[in-house]
TORFI-114167 format. One record per residue (C-alpha): chain; y, x, z. Coordinates in nm, 2 decimals, decimal comma. Layout:
// residues N
+-------+--------+--------+--------+
! kette !      Y !      X !      Z !
+-------+--------+--------+--------+
!     A !      Y !      X !      Z !
...
+-------+--------+--------+--------+
***
This chain:
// residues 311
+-------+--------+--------+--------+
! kette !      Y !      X !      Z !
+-------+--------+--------+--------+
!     A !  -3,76 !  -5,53 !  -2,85 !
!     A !  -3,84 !  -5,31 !  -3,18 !
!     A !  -3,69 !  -4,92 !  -3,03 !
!     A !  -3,55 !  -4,86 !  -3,40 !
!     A !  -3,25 !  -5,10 !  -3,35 !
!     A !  -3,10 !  -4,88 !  -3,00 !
!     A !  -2,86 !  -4,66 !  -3,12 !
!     A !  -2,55 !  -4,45 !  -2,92 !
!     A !  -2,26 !  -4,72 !  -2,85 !
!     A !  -2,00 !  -4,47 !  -3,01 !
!     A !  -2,22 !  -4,40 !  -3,33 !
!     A !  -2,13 !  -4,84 !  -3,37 !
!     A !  -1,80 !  -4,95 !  -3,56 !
!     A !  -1,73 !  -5,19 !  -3,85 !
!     A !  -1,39 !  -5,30 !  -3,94 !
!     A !  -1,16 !  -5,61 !  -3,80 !
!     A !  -1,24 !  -5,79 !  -4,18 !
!     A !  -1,62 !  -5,74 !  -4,13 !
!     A !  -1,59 !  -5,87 !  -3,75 !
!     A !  -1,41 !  -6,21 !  -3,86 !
!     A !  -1,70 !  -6,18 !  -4,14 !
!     A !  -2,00 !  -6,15 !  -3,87 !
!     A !  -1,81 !  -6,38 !  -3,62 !
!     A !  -1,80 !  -6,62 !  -3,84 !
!     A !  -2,17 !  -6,70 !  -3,90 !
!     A !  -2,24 !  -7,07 !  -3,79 !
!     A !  -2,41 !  -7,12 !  -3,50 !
!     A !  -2,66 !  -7,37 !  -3,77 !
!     A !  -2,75 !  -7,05 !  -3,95 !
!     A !  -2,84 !  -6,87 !  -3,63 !
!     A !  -3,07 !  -7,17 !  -3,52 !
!     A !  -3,21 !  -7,14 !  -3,83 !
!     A !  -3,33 !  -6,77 !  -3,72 !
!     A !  -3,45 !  -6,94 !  -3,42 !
!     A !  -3,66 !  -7,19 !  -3,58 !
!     A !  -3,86 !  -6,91 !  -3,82 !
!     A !  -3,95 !  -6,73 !  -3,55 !
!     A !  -4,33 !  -6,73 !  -3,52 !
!     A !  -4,49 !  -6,72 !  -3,20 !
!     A !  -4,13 !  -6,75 !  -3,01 !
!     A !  -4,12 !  -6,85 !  -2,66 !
!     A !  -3,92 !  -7,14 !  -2,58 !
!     A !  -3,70 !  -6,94 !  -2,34 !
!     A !  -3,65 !  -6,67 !  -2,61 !
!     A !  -3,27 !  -6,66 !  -2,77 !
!     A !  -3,11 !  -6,47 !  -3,05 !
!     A !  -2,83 !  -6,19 !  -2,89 !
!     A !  -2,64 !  -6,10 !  -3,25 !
!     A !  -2,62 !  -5,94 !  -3,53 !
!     A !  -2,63 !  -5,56 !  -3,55 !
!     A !  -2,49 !  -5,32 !  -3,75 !
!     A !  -2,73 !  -5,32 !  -4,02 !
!     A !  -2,76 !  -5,69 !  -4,00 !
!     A !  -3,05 !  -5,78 !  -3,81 !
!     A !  -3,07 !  -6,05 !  -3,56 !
!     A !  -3,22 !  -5,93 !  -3,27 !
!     A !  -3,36 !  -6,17 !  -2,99 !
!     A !  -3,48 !  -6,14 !  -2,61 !
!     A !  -3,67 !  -6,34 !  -2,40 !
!     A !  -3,53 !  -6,53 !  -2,08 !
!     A !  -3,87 !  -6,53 !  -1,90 !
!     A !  -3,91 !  -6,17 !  -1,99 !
!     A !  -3,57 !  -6,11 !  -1,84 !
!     A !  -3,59 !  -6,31 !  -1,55 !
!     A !  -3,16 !  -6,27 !  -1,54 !
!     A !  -2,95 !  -6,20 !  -1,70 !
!     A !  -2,52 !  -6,09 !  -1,59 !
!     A !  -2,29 !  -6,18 !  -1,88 !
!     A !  -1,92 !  -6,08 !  -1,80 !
!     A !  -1,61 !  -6,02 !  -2,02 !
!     A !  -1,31 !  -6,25 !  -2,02 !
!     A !  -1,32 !  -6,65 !  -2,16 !
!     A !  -1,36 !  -6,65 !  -2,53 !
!     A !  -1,29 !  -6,95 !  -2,75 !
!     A !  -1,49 !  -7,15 !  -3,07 !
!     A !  -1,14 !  -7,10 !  -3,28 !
!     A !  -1,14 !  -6,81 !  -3,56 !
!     A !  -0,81 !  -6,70 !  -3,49 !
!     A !  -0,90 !  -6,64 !  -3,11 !
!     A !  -0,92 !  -6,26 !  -3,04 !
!     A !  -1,06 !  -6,29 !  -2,67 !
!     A !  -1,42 !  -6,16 !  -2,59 !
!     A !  -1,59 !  -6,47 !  -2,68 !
!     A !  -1,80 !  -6,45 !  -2,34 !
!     A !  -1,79 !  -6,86 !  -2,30 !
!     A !  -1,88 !  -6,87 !  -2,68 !
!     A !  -2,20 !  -6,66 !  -2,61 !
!     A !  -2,31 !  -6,87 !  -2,33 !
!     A !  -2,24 !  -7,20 !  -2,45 !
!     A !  -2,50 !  -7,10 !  -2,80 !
!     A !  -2,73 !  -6,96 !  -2,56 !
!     A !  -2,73 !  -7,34 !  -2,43 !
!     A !  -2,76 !  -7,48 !  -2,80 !
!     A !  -3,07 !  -7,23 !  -2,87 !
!     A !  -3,24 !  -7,32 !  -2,55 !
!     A !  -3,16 !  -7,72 !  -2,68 !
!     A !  -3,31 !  -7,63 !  -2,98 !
!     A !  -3,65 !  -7,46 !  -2,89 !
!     A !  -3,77 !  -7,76 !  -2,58 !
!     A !  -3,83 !  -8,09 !  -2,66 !
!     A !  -3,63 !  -8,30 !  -2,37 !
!     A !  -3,96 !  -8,34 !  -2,14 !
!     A !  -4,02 !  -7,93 !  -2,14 !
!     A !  -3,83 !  -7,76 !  -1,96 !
!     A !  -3,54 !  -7,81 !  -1,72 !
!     A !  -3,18 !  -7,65 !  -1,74 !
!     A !  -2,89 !  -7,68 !  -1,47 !
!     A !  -2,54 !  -7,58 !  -1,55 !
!     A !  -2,30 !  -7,46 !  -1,31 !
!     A !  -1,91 !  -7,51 !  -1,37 !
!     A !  -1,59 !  -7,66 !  -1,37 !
!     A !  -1,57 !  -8,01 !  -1,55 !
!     A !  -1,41 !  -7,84 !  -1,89 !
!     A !  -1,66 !  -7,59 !  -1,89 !
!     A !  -1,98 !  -7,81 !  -1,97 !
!     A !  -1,81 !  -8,12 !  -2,09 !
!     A !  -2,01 !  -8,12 !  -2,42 !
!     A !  -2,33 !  -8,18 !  -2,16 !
!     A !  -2,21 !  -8,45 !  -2,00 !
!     A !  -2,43 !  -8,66 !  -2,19 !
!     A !  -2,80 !  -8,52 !  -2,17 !
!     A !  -3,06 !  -8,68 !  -2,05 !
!     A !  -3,13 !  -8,58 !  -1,67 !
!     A !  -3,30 !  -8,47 !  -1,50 !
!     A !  -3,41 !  -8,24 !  -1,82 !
!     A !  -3,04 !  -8,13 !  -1,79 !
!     A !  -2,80 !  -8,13 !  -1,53 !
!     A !  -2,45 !  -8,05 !  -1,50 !
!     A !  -2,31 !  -7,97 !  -1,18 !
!     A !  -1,90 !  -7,88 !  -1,13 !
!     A !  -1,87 !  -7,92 !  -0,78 !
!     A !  -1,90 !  -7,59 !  -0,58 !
!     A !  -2,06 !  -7,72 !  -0,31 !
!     A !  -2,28 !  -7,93 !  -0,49 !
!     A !  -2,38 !  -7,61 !  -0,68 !
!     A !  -2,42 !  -7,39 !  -0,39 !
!     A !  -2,69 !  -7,69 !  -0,22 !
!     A !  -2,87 !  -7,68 !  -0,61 !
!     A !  -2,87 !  -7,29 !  -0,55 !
!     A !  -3,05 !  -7,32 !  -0,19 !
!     A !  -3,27 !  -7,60 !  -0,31 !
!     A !  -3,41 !  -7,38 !  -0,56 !
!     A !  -3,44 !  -7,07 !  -0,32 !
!     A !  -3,58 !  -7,31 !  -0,04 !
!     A !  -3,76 !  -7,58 !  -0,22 !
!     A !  -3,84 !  -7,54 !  -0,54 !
!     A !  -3,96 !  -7,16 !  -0,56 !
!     A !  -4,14 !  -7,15 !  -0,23 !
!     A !  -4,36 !  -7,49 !  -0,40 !
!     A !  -4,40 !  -7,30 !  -0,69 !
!     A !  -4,56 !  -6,99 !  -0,50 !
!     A !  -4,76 !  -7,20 !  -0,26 !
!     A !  -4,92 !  -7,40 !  -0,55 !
!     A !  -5,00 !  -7,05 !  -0,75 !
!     A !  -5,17 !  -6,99 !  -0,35 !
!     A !  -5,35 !  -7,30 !  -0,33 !
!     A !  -5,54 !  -7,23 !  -0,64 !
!     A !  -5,75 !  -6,91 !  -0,57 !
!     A !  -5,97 !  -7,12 !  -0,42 !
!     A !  -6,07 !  -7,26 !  -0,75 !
!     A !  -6,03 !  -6,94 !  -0,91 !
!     A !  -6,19 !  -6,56 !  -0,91 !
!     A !  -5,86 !  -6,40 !  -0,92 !
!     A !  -5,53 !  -6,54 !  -0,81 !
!     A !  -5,29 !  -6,70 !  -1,05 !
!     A !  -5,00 !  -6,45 !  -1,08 !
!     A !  -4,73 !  -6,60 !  -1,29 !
!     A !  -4,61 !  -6,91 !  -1,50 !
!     A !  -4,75 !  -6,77 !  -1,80 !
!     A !  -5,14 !  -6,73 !  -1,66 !
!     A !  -5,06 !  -7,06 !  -1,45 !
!     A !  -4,98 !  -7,30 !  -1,78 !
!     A !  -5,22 !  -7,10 !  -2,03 !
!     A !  -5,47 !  -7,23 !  -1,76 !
!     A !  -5,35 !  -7,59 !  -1,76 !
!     A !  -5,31 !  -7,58 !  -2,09 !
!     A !  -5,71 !  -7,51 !  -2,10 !
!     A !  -5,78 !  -7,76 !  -1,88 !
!     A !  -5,57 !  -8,09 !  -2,07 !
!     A !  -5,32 !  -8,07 !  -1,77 !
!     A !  -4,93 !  -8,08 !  -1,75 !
!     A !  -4,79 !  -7,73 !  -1,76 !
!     A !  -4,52 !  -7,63 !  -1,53 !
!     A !  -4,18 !  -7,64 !  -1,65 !
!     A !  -3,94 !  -7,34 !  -1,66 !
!     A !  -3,61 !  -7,38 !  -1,49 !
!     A !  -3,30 !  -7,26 !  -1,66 !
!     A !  -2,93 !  -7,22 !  -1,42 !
!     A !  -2,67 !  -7,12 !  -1,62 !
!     A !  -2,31 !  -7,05 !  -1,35 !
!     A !  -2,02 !  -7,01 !  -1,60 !
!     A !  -1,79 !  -6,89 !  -1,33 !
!     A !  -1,95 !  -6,71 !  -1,08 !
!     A !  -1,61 !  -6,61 !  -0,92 !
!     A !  -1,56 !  -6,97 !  -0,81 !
!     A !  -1,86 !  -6,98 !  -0,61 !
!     A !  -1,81 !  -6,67 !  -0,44 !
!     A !  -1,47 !  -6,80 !  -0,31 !
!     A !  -1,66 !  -7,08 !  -0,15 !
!     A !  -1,94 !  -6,88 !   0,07 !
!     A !  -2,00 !  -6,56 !  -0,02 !
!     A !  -2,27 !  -6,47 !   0,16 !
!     A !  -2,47 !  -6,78 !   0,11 !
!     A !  -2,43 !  -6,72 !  -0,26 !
!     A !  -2,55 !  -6,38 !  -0,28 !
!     A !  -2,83 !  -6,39 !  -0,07 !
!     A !  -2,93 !  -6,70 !  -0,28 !
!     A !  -2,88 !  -6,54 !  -0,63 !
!     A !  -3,03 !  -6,22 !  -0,57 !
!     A !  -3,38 !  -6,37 !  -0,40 !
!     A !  -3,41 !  -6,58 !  -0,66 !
!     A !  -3,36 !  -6,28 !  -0,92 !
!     A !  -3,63 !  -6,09 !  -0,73 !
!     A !  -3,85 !  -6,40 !  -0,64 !
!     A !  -3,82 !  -6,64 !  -0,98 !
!     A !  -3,91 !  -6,49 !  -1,26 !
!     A !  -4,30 !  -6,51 !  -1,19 !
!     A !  -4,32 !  -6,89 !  -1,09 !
!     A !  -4,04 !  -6,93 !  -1,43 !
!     A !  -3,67 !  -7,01 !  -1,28 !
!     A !  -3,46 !  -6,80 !  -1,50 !
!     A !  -3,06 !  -6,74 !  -1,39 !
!     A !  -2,77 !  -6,70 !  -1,66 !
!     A !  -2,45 !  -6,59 !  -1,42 !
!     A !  -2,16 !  -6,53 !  -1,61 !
!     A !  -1,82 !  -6,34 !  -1,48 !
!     A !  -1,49 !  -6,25 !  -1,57 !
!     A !  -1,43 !  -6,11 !  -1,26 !
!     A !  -1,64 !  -5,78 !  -1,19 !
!     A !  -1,47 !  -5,65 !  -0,90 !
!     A !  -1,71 !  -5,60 !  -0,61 !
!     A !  -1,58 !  -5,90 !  -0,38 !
!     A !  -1,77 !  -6,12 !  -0,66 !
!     A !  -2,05 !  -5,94 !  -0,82 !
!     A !  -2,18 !  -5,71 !  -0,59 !
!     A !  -2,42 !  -5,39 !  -0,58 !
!     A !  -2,69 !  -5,63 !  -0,42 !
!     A !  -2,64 !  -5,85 !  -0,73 !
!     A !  -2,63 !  -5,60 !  -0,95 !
!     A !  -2,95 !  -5,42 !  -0,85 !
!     A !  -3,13 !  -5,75 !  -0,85 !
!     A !  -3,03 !  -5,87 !  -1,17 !
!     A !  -3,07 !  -5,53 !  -1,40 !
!     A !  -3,02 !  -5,74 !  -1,73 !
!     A !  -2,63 !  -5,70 !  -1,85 !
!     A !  -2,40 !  -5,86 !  -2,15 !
!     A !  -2,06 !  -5,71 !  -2,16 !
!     A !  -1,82 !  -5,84 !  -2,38 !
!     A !  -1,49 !  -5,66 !  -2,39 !
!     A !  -1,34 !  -5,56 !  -2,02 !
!     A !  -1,01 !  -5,46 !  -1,87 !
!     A !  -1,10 !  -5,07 !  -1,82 !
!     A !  -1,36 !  -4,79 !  -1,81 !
!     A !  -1,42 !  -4,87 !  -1,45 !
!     A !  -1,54 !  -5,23 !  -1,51 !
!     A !  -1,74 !  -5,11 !  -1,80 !
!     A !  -1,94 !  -4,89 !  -1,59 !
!     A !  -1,96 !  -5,11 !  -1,28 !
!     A !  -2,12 !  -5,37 !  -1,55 !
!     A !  -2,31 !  -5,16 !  -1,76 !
!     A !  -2,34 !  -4,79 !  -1,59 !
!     A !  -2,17 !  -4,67 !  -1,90 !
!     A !  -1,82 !  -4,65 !  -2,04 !
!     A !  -1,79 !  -4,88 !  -2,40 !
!     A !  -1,68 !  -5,17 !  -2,31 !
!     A !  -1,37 !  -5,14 !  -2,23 !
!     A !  -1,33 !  -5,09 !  -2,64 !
!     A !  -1,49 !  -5,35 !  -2,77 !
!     A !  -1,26 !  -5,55 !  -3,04 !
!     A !  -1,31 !  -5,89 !  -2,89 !
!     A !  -1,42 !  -6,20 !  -3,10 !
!     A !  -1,78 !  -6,19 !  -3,00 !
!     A !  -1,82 !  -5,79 !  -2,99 !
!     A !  -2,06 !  -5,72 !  -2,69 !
!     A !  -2,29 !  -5,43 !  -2,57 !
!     A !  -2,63 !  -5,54 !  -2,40 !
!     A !  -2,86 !  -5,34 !  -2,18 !
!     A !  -3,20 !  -5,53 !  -2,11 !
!     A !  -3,25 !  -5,32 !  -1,71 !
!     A !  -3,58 !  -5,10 !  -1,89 !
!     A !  -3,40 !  -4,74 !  -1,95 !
!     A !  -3,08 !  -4,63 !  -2,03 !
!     A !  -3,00 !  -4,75 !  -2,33 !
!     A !  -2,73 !  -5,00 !  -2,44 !
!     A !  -2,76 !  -5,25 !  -2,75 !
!     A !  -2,41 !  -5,31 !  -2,89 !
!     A !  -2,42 !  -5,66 !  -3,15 !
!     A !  -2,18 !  -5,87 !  -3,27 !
!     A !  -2,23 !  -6,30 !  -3,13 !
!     A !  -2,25 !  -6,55 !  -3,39 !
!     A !  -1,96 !  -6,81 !  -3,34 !
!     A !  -2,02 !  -7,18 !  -3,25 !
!     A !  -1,78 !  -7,43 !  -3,28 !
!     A !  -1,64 !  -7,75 !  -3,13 !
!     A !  -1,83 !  -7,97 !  -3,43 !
!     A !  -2,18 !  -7,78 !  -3,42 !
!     A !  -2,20 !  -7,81 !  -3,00 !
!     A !  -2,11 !  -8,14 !  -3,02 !
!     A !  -2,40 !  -8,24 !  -3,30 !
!     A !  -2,64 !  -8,04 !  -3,12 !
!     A !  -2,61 !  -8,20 !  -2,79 !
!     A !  -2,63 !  -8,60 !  -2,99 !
!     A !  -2,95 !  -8,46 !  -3,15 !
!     A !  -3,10 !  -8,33 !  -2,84 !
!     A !  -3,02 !  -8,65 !  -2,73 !
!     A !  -3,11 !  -8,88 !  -3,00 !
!     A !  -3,47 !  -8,71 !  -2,95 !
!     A !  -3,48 !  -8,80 !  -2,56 !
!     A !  -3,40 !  -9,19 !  -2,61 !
!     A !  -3,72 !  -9,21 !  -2,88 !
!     A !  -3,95 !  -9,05 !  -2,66 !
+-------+--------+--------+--------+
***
């Protein structure tokens, strides 16, 4: 990310009529962004706008994780909350937007009202998941299954090869060479990670954080969204392992710097105002989200799967 666009959180303000102004860009105009960008990786997203109106984008696979908290937001104008769930649900229509169906895989984690708009997608490309116990056995799988496969397959192919194959990225640039099917990156997005906790705690934790320390080579990226930051639910174990935060506005000072290290976001105005710190440095990003609505999420999820059925 281009240094010019960190600046001091405090040195960042625009007025409530420019907020509803920024807040109101269409989620369609920010996918457009998405589109132009040359070279993009599929796993790559748009944050916001900042103050000088730039977009300004990240990668997932760069990342690895990624903690969003802040309180539930909502698609309506009027709506002063934080617009956390807005945030995350467009991260989900960018991430529609840059795979076709058969690329990658993406596994959603929440109550039934939470992913209702992806009920319909094609499995297993996407899969939605609003049992807790369901979701805690899709957590282990991963941990257990999947990322151990991953790692012996990268293993089981030094014999063919000089040097060992140390990520997804040398792994599929190398299939890619040879004609062969590339490995797919595998995207979990938990809405409510408060609701697992309850569940098993321990179970939960120890799955999240190895697979934040274990995933990101071998591509399974995690999204884990909050609104409670207290330490019973995201703990200093989580928070070491995944060093990528999103705060949209919090409750007090103290939550801002449990979150972010930093006081700031315990004055943020709501409606999509958030501060971002990427885990390299110090410094903290503060942007404003674009705003999708009911209508856009819907058309983006029959398009998505209007492509699936004609391949």
């Amino acid at each position: 990310m281009n240094p010019e666009y960190f600046w001091t959180v405090y040195d960042f303000d625009i007025s409530k009529e420019e907020r509803i102004r920024f807040h109101g860009t269409k989620i369609g105009f920010l996918l457009n962004k998405v589109f132009v960008l040359k070279n993009k990786p599929k796993t790559s997203f748009i944050l916001g706008k900042n103050s000088e109106g730039t977009y300004l984008t990240t990668d997932l696979s760069e990342l690895g994780s990624v903690i969003i908290a802040g309180e539930d937001g909502s698609s309506v104008i009027g709506d002063d909350e934080s617009g956390r769930y807005n945030f995350t649900e467009s991260l989900v229509a960018e991430y529609l937007a840059n795979t076709m169906p058969d690329e990658d895989r993406m596994i959603l984690i929440g109550s039934r009202i939470d992913w209702f708009h992806c009920r319909d997608l094609p499995v297993p490309y996407v899969t939605v998941i609003d049992d807790v116990n369901e979701a805690i056995k899709s957590l282990n799988k991963l941990l257990y299954s999947d990322l151990v496969d991953r790692y012996m397959l990268f293993e089981s192919m030094e014999d063919d090869l000089q040097d060992p194959v140390r990520s997804i990225m040398e792994f599929n640039r190398l299939m890619k060479n040879r004609g062969e099917e590339e490995m797919p990156y595998i995207t979990v997005v938990i809405n409510n990670l408060e609701e697992l906790m309850m569940r098993d705690p321990e179970d939960v934790e120890e799955a999240l954080c190895r697979l934040a320390n274990l995933g990101k080579t071998v591509g399974i990226c995690l999204v884990v969204c909050t609104r409670d930051v207290t330490e019973r639910v995201l703990t200093d174990w989580m928070k070491k392992s995944i060093t990528a935060k999103i705060a949209f506005r919090l409750k007090s000072e103290d939550e801002s710097v449990a979150v972010l290290g930093t006081p700031g976001a315990e004055a943020l105005n709501g409606r999509g105002d958030m501060m971002f710190c990427s885990g390299e440095g110090d410094s903290v990003i503060r942007l404003q989200a674009a705003l999708l609505g009911t209508d856009s999420m819907d058309n983006i999820i029959w398009h998505y799967a209007e492509m699936k059925k004609g391949m």
